[in-house]
C-alpha positions as CSV (number, residue, x, y, z in Angstrom):
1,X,2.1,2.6,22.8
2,X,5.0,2.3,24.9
3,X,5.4,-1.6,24.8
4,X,6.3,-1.5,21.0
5,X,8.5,1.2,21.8
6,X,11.1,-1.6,20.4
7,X,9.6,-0.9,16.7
8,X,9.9,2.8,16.5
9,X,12.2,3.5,13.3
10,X,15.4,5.0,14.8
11,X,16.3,7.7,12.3
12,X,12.4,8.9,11.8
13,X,10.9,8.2,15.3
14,X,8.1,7.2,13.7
15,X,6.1,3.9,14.7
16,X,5.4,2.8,11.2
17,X,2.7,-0.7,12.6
18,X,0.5,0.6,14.5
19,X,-2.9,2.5,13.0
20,X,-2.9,6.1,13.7
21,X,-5.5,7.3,16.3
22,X,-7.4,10.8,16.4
23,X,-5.8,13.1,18.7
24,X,-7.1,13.4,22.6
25,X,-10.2,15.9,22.8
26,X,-11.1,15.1,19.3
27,X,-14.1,13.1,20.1
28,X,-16.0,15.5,21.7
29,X,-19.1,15.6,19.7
30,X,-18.1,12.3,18.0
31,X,-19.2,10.2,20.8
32,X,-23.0,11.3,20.2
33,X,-22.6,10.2,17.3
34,X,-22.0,6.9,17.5
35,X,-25.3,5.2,17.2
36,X,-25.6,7.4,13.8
37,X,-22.0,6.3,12.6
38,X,-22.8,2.5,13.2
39,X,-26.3,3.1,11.2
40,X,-24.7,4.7,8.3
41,X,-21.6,2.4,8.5
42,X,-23.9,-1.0,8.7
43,X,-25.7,0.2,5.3
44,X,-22.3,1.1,3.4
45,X,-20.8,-1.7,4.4
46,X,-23.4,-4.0,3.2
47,X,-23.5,-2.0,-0.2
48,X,-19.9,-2.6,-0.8
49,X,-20.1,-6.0,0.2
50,X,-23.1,-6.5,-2.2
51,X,-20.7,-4.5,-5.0
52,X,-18.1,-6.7,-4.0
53,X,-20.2,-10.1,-4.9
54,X,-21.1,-8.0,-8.6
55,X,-17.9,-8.0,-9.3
56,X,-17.2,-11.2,-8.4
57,X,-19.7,-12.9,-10.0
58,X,-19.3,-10.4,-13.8
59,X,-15.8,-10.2,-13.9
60,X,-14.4,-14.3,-12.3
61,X,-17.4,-15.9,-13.4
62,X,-19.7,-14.6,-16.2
63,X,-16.6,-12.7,-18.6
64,X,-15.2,-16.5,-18.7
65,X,-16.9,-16.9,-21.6
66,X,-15.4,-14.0,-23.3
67,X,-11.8,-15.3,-22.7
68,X,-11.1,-16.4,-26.0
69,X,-11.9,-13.3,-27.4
70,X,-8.8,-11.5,-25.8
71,X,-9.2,-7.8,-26.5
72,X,-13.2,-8.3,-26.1
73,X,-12.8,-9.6,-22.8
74,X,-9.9,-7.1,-21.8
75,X,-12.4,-4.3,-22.3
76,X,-15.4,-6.0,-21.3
77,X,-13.7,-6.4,-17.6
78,X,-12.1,-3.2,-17.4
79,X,-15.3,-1.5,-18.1
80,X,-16.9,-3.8,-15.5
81,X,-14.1,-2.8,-13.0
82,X,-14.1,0.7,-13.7
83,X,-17.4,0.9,-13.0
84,X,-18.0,-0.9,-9.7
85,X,-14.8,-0.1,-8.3
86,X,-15.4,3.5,-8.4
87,X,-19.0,2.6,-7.2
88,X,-17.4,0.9,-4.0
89,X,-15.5,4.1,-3.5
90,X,-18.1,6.7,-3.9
91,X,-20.3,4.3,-1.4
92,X,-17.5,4.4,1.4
93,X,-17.0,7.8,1.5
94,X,-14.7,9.0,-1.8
95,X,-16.9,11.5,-3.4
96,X,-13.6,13.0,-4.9
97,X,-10.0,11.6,-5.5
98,X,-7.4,14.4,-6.6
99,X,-4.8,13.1,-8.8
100,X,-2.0,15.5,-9.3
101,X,1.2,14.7,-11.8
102,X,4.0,15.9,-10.8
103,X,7.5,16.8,-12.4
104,X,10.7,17.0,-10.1
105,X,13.2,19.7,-10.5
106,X,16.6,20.4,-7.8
107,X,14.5,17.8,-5.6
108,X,11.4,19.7,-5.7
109,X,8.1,18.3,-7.3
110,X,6.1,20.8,-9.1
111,X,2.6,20.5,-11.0
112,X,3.3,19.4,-14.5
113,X,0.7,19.4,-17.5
114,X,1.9,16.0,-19.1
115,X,-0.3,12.7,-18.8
116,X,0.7,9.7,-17.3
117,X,-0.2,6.9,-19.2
118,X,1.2,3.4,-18.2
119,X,0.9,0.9,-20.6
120,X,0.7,-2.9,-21.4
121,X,3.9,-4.1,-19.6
122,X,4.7,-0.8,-18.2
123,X,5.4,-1.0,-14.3
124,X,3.6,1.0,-11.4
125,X,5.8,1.4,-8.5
126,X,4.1,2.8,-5.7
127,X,3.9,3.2,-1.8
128,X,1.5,1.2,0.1
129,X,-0.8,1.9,2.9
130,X,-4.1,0.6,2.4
131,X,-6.7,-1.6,0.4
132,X,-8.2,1.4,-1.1
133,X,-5.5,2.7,-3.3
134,X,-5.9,-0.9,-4.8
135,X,-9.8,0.3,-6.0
136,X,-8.3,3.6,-7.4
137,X,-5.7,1.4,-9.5
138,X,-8.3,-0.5,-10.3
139,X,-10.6,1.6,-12.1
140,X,-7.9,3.9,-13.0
141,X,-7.9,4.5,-17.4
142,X,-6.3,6.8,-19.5
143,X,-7.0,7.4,-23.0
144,X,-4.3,7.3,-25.6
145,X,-3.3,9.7,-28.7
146,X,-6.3,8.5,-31.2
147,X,-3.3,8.4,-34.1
148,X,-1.4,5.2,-31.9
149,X,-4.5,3.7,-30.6
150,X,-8.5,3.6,-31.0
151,X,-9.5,2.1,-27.7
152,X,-8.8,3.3,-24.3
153,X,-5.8,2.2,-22.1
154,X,-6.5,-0.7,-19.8
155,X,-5.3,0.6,-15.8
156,X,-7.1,-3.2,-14.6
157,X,-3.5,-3.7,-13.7
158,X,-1.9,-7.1,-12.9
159,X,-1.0,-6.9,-9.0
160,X,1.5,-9.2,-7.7
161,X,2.1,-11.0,-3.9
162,X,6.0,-11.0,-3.4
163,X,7.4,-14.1,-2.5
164,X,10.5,-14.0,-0.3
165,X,13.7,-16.9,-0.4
166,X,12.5,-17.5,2.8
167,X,10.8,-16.3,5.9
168,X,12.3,-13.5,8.1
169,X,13.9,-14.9,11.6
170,X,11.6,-12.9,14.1
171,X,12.0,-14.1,17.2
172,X,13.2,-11.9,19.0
173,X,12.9,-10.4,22.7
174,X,12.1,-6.8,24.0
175,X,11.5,-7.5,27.7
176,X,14.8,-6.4,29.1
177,X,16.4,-4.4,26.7
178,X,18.4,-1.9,27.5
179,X,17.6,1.9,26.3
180,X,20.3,2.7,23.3
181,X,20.7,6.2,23.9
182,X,18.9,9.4,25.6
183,X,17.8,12.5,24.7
184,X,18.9,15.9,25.8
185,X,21.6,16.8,28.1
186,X,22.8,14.1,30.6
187,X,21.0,15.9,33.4
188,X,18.1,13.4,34.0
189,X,15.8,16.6,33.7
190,X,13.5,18.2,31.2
191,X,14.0,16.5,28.0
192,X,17.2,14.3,28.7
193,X,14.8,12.3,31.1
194,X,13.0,11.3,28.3
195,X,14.6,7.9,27.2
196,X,14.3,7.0,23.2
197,X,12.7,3.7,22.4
198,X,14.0,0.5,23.5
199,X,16.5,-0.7,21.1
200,X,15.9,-3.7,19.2
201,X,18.7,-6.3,16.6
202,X,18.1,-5.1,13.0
203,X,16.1,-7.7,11.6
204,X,18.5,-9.1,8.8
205,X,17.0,-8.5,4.9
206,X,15.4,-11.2,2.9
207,X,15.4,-11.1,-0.5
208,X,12.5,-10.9,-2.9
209,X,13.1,-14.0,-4.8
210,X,9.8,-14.0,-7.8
211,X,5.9,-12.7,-7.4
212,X,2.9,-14.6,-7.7
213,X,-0.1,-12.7,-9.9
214,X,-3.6,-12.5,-8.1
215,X,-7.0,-11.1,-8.8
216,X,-7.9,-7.6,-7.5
217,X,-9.9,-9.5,-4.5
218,X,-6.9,-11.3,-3.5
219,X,-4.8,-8.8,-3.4
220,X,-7.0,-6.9,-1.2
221,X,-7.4,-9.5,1.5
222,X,-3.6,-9.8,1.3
223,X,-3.8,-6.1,2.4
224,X,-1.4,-5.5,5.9
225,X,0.3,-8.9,5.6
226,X,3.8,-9.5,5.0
227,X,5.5,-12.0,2.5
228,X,5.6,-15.9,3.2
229,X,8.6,-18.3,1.9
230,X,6.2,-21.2,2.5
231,X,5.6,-23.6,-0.1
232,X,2.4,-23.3,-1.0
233,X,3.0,-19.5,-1.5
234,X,6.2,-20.4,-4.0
235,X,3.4,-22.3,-6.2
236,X,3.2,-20.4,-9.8
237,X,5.1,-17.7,-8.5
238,X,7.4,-16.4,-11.8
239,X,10.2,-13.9,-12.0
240,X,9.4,-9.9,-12.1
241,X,10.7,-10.8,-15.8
242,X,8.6,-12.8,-17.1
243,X,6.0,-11.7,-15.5
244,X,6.3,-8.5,-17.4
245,X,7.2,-9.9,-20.8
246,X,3.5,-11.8,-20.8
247,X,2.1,-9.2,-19.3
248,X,-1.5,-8.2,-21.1
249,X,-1.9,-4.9,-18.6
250,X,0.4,-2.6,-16.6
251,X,2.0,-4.0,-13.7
252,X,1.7,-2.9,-10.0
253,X,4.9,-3.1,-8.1
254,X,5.0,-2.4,-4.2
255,X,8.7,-2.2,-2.9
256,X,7.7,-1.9,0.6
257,X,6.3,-5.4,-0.2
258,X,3.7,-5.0,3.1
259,X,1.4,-2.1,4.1
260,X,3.0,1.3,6.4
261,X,0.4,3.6,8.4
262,X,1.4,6.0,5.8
263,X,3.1,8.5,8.4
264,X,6.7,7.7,6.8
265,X,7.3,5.0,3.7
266,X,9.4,1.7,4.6
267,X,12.4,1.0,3.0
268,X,12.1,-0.5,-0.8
269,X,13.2,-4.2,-1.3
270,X,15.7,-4.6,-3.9
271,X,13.6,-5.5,-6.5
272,X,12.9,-2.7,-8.9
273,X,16.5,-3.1,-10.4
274,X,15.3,-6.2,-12.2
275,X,13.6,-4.0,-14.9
276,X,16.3,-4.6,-17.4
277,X,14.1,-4.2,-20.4
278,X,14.2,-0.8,-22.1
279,X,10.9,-1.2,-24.1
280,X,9.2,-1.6,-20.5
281,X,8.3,2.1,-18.7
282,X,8.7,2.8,-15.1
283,X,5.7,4.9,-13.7
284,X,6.1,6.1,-9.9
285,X,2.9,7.3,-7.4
286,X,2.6,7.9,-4.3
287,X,-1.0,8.0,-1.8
288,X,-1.4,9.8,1.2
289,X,-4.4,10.0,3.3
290,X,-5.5,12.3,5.9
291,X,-4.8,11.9,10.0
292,X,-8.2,10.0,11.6
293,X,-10.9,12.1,13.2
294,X,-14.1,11.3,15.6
295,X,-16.4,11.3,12.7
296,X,-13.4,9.3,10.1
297,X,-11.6,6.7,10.9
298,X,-7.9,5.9,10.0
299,X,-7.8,4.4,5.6
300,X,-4.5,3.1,7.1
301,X,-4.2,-0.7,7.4
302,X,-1.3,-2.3,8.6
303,X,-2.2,-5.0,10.7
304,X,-4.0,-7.8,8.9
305,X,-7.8,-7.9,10.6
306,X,-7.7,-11.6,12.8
307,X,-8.9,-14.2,12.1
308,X,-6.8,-14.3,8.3
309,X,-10.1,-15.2,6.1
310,X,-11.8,-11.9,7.4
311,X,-9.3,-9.7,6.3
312,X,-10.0,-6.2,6.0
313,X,-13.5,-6.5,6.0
314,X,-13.4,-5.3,9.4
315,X,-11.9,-2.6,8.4
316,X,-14.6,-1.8,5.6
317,X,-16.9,-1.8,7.8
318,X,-14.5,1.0,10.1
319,X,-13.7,2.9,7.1
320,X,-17.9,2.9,6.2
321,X,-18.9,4.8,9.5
322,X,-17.1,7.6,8.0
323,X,-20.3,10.4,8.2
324,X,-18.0,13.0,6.4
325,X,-16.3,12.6,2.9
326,X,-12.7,10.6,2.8
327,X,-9.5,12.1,0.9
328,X,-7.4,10.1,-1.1
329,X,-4.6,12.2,-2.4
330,X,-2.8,10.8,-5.3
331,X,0.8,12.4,-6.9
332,X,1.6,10.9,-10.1
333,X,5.8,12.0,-11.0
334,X,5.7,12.3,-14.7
335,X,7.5,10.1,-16.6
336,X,9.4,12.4,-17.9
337,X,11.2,12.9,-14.8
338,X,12.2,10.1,-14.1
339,X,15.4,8.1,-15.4
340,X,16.7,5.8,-13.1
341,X,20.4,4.6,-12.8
342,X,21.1,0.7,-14.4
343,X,24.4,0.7,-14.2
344,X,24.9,-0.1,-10.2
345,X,23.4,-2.1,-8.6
346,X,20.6,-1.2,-6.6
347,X,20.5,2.3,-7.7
348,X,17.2,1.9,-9.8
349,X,15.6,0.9,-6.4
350,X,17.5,3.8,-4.3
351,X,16.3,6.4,-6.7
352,X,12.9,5.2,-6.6
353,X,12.4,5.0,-2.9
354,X,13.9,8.5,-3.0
355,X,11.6,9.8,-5.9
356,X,9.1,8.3,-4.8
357,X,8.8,10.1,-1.1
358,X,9.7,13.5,-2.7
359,X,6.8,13.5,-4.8
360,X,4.4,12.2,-1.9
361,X,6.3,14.2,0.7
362,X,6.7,11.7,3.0
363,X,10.0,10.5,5.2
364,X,11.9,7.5,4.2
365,X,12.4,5.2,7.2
366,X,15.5,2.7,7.7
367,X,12.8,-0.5,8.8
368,X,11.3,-2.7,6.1
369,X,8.8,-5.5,5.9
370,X,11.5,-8.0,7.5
371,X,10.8,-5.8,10.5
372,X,7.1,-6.0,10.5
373,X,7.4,-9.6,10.7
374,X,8.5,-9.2,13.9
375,X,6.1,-6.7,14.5
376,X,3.4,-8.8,13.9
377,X,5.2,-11.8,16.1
378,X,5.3,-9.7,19.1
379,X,1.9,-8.2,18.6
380,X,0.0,-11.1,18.3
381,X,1.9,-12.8,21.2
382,X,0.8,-9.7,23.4
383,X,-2.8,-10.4,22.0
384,X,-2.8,-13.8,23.5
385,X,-1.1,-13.1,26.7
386,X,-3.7,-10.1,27.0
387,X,-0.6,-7.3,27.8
């Protein structure tokens, strides 16, 4: 839309906020449809939300007793994940979700027959786009060489809410400002009359100061919203260190620290350097999901669902009017591959933003979650205003 023209990354052109849309002339058996779509959506919906309450109720309520018996209770809740996480998927639409590992070789990525196995303490660094991927993770398990270990190992990763030194500054104004440059020749015809998006200040970078660990139902609803440098966030919020020393279960990392469209990856907060620790394995993956259609909405989520304490069920319900199978695709980059930089700083987190959109075969973009923050800002305040 041309009035956040302002937030369209410069060096990609792509407008990384907003949730894609299905092309013009796509709908046009779609809109019979409808009244079957909303059916079909109303029942999924209320499954997942009854699978949902399951898991609520098993895993945060009834597996408390189990808690002194660690390694009981670790594979008591996995199992208990596993199993109605991948129930919520199936119900919403993901029949099937290709995983593919990947080796890189001269910057290309090419099928590899090696497993990819994090383990306890291990780190998952990953793009971001939507609530789903946090289901795969979820119920995600791998199996171990029966000679090192008899019981399966735990995916049920820990995810983590970064927590920023302090808020973003985002005021920031894009009624008058002037065009930074033009396309084409300086004509004024064909495609030089075609102005490039309204340039906006660079939003300065924050840093990512320590992460707070949440539940898997916490981390969805956080889904689309962007680091807070309130107080109240900062409470129990530990270092990426020792988060990962005491860590039970591999760890989920998000650089981008907020959720993309998935049409291009936002630029990686410096935090991935803070792995220092050698016994501790880096694991990258990347998710892509297909453009919308009449009959499938967007999986995208970028903009947190209003108001806050309903976040993403509207969404949910969206994503459940889906009358035709979703597609997840999931590339794994072998381990193997992978050996990052530690002696500069902020090469460990250059080469996995780069490694990390090779595999998934997606463009790197210059704006980051400091940028969304404004995004958000001026979206809402357009929302209110009714522009």
């Amino acid at each position: 839309m041309e009035k956040f023209s302002a937030f369209r990354d410069p060096g990609t052109g792509i407008q990384p906020f907003l949730a894609p849309v299905p092309p013009l002339g796509s709908d046009t058996y779609g809109k019979y449809l409808k009244p079957l779509q909303y059916v079909i959506g109303l029942l999924k919906f209320v499954l997942a939300i009854l699978l949902f309450a399951v898991y609520f109720i098993l895993v945060h309520i009834i597996c408390l007793i189990l808690v002194p018996a660690g390694p009981i209770h670790r594979a008591v809740t996995w199992l208990l994940t596993a199993l109605l996480t991948r129930a919520i998927l199936f119900i919403i639409g993901f029949w099937w979700i290709p995983v593919e590992v990947v080796i890189r070789k001269r910057g290309r990525s090419m099928r590899a027959n090696e497993s990819w196995n994090p383990s306890v303490g291990d780190v998952i660094v990953s793009n971001w786009v939507s609530w789903t991927e946090l289901l795969w993770l979820a119920f995600r398990y791998s199996f171990r060489s029966v000679f090192t270990r008899c019981i399966p190992c735990m995916f049920n990763p820990i995810f983590l809410i970064p927590i920023p030194v302090s808020d973003p500054a985002t005021s920031v104004s894009t009624q008058s400002m002037p065009v930074s440059h033009t396309l084409g020749r300086r004509t004024r015809t064909g495609s030089a009359a075609i102005s490039s998006p309204i340039s906006r200040a660079p939003v300065p970078r924050v840093p990512i100061i320590s992460y707070r660990q949440v539940s898997l139902l916490s981390m969805i609803r956080y889904t689309g919203h962007i680091p807070s440098g309130d107080v109240t966030q900062k409470s129990g919020a530990r270092s990426l260190e020792e988060i990962i020393s005491k860590a039970d279960r591999p760890v989920v990392l998000f650089p981008e620290c907020t959720t993309s469209n998935g049409r291009g990856m936002l630029k990686f907060s410096d935090v991935v350097p803070d792995l220092k620790t050698k016994k501790n394995k880096m694991f990258l993956m990347c998710v892509r999901y297909d453009p919308p259609a009449s009959l499938s909405p967007s999986l995208a989520h970028p903009i947190p669902s209003s108001p806050a304490w309903l976040n993403p069920l509207p969404h949910l319900f969206g994503v459940c009017t889906a009358i035709i199978p979703l597609t997840m695709s999931i590339r794994l980059l072998s381990n193997s591959s992978f050996e990052p930089s530690d002696s500069v700083a902020g090469a460990k987190t250059a080469e996995a933003e780069e490694a990390t959109a090779s595999i998934g075969k997606i463009k790197r973009m210059g704006m980051g979650w400091e940028d969304k923050a404004a995004f958000l800002e001026f979206y809402r305040g357009t929302r209110k205003s009714g522009r």
